[in-house]
C-alpha positions in Angstrom: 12.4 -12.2 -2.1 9.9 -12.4 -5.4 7.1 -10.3 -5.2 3.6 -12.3 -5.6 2.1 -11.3 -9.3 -0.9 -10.5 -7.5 1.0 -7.8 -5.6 1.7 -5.8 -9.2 -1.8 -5.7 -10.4 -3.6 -2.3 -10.4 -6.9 -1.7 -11.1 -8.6 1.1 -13.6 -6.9 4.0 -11.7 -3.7 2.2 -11.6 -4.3 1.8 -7.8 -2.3 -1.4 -6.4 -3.1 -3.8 -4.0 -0.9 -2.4 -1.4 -2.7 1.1 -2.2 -6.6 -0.4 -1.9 -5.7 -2.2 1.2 -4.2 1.5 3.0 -7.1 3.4 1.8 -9.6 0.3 3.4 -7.6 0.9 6.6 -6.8 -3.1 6.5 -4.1 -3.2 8.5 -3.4 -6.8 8.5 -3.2 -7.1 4.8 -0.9 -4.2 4.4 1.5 -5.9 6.8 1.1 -8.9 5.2 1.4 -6.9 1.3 4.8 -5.2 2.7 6.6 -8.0 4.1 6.0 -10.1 0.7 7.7 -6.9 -0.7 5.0 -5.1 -2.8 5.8 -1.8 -4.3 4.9 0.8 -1.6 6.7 3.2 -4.3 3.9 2.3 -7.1 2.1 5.5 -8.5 -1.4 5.7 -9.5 -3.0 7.5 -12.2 -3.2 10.3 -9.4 0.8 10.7 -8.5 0.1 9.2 -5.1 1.5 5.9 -3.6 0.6 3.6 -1.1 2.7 5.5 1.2 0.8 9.0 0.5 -2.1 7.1 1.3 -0.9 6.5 4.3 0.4 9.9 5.2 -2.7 11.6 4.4 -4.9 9.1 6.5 -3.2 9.5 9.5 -4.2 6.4 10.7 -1.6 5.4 13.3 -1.7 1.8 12.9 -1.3 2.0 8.9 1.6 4.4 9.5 3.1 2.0 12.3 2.9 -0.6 9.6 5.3 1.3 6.9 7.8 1.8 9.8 6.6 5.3 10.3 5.4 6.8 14.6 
């Protein structure tokens, strides 16, 4: 599947769509984001990645949407 262009911009901290959307807690979006295939590897000018984001929220819902209990 091609990834949407909009799914590989980042903005000034190199952040990606994918990576705004977990830390916003928008859980609809990030389903949407991962089943279009955006990069839940992409790291920001921080070393962390959509996924970390998601670890480190906790937020069960977000996690349940990368696969994770």
């Amino acid at each position: 599947m091609a990834t949407a262009c909009w799914s590989r911009r980042r903005d000034a901290d190199g952040r990606t769509v994918l990576a705004i959307a977990v830390l916003r807690a928008d859980v609809p979006l990030v389903k949407l984001l991962l089943a279009s295939g955006a990069n839940w590897r992409a790291v920001d000018r921080f070393g962390h990645t959509p996924v970390s984001y998601a670890n480190a929220s906790g937020d069960t819902a977000i996690l349940q949407a990368f696969g994770k209990p």
